[in-house]
N, C-alpha and C positions, 0 to 999 in steps of 0.2 A: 504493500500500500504506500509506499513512493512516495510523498508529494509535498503539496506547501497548500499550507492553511494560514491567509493572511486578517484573521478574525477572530480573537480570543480574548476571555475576559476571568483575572485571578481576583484574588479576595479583597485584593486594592481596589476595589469597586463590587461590582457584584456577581462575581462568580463567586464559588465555593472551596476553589484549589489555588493553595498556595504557586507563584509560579516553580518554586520546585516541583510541587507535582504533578502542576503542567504539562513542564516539560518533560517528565517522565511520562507520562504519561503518550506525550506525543513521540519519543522516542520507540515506547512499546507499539505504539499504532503505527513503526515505518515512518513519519514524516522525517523529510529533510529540513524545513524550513517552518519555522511560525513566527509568525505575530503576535505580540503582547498590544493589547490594544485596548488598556481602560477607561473608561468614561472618564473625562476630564479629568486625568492624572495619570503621570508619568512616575508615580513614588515604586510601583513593582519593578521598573526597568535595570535598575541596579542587582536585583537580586536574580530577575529574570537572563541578564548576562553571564553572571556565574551558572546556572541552569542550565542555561543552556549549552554552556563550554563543556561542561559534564554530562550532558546526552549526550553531544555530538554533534548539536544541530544547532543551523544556524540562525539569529534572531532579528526580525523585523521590528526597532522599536518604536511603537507607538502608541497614540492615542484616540478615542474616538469623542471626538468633539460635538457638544451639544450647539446645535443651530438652532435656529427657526424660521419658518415662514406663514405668514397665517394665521400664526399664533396657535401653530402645530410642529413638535419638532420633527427636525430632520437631523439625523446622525452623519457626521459626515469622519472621512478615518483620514489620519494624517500617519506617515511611513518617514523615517528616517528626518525626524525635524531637529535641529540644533537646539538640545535640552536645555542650553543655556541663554539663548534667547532671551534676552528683557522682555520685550514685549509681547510675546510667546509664552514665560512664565505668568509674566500677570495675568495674562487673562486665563491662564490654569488658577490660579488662584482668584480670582474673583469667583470663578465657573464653583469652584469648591465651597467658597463661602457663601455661595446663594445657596449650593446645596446642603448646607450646615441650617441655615436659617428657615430654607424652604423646608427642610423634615421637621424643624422644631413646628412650625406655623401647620403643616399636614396633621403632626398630633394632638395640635390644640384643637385643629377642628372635627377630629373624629374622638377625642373626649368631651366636645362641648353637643356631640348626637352623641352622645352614651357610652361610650364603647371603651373599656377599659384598658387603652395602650398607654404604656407610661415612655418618655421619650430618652428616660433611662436606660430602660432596656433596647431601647433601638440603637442607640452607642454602642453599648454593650455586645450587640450584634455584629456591628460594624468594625469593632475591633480598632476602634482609634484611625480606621481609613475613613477613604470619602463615602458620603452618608447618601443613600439610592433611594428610591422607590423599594427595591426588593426586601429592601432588610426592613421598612415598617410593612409591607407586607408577612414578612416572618413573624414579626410582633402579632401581628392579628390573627393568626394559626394560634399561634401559644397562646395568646389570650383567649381561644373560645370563640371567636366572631365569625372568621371565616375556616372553610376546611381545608382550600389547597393556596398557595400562594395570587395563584389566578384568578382567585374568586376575587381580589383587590381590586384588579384592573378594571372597575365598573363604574358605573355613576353614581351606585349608592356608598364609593370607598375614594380610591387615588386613582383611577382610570380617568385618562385628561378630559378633563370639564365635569369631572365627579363631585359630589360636593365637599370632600374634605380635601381637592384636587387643588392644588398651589403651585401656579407658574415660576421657573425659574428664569436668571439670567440668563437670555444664550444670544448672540449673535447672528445677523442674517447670513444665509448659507456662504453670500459672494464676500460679504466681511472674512468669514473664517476661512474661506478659500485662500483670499489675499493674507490675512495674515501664516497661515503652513507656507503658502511660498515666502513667502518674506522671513519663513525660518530655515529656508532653504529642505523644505519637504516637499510631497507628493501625495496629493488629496485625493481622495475618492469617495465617493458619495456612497453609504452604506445601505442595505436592503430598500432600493428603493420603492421595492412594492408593498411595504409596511409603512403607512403614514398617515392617514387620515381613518380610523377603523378601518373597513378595509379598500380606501382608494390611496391609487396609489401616487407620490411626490409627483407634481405637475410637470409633465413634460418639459414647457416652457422654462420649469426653474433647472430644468438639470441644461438643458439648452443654454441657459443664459449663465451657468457654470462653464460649461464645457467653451464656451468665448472666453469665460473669464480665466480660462487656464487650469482645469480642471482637468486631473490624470487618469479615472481611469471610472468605472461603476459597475457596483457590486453584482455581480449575474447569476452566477448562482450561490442560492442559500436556504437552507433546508425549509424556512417560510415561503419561498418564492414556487407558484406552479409553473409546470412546464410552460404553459400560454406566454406568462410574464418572464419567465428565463427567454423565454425568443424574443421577446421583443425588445428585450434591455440589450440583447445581442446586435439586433438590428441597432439599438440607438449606439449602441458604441461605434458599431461600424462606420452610421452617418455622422457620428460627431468627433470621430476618430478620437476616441479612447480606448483606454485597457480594459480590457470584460478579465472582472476577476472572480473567482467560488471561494468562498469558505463557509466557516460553520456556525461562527458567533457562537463561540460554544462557552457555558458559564458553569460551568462542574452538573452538580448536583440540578441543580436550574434549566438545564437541556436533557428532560427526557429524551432518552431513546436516541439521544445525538451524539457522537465523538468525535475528538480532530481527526481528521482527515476521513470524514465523510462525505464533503464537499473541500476542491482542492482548485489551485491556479493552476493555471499551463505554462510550464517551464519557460515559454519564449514568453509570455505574457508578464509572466516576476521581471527576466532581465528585461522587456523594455523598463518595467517600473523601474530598475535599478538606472539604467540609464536614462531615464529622466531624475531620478533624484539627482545623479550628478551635477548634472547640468543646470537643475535649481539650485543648486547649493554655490557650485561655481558663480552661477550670475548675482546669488545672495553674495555674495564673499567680496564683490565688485562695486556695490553700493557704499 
């Protein structure tokens, strides 16, 4: 099973696996290649380099950045960005601090309809990383409220426009586009047929990415049907991007998924890699 899964997500956010065992993980599963790529935070990437040395295999680091449009987000994934980046970091850390404040403000509103989560134990859950959606959905299994994680994502919980539902900071998608290249990265627009329940991120906005310098978009992904993997095919084709698979896989959080069940096409990683050069090189010139 060969391959490169450029879509994963360790306990630095809301997977379930350490990226040690991660990348053990994807070492047992045959991959050569993964991505670390947590929501708005790059703090796994240090641990996940050592991990990776010790599988074997080699590590894509990144992030997957909260956007919006419509005042719905869109995930967009950034590969090989200059972690050090000033303005790059900051808005990792802003993205972090809205999500510190937006889970505290979610708990308040699903204590003030009844529901006994304390935002205690949602820290607690999170282990001192950055603070999700999923881990006050853990909270509400343990508490009695709901039965599976899932049952959250609704209107009557944190499913967006629900009503204990609370918007975060995030940037418009072409924002965050411009700033990954300005850290000398390579963007890619993540499951683009997950975005509005089930329609899918506006043509027009990946279009008006794809001018704006936009690398590559997500094709296949264990959410996306065959209909929607052709036709993300076809838009790469006309908008001459990278069609890349992975899995988005979050440990325990992806029934019935593992890495490298959806994988990139060898020729399709090296163009990515040789566009990040060449973004990095023309960053490095500014």
């Amino acid at each position: 099973m060969a391959g490169i899964d450029l879509h994963t997500h360790s306990y630095y956010s809301d997977g379930t696996l350490s990226p040690a065992e991660l990348f053990d993980l994807g070492r047992r599963r045959g991959l050569e290649v993964m991505a670390l790529t947590d929501h708005d935070t790059i703090s796994g990437i240090p641990e996940a380099r050592q991990a990776a040395a010790l599988a074997g295999l080699e590590l894509v680091p990144g992030v997957e950045f909260s956007a919006e449009h419509d005042g719905v987000s869109i995930h967009v994934l950034a590969y090989w960005p200059d972690e050090d980046d000033a303005e790059f970091q900051a808005e990792l850390l802003r993205l972090q601090e809205s999500r510190l404040r937006r889970g505290e403000r979610m708990v308040e509103k699903l204590q003030e309809l009844g529901y006994p989560v304390s935002f205690d134990r949602v820290r607690e859950i999170a282990a001192g990383k950055n603070i999700v959606r999923p881990h006050i959905a853990q909270a509400l299994v343990e508490a009695g409220v709901i039965a599976e994680e899932i049952d959250a994502y609704t209107d009557d919980f944190i499913g967006d426009g629900g009503r204990a539902y609370v918007e975060k900071h995030a940037l418009a998608p072409v924002d965050a586009l411009t700033l990954i290249k300005k850290a000398g990265g390579v963007c890619v627009i993540a499951h683009p047929g997950m975005w509005r329940g089930n329609d899918p991120v506006p043509d027009e906005v990946i279009e008006k990415m794809a001018a704006g310098g936009m690398d590559g978009i997500e094709v296949d992904h264990p959410d996306q049907s065959p209909e929607q993997r052709s036709h993300y095919r076809d838009v790469a084709e006309r908008f001459g991007l990278v069609p890349t698979g992975s899995t988005d896989y979050h440990g325990e959080r992806s029934p019935g998924v593992f890495p490298g069940d959806e994988t990139t096409a060898r020729e399709a990683f090296e163009e990515l890699k040789s566009r990040a050069a060449a973004t990095r090189s023309q960053a490095s010139q500014r």
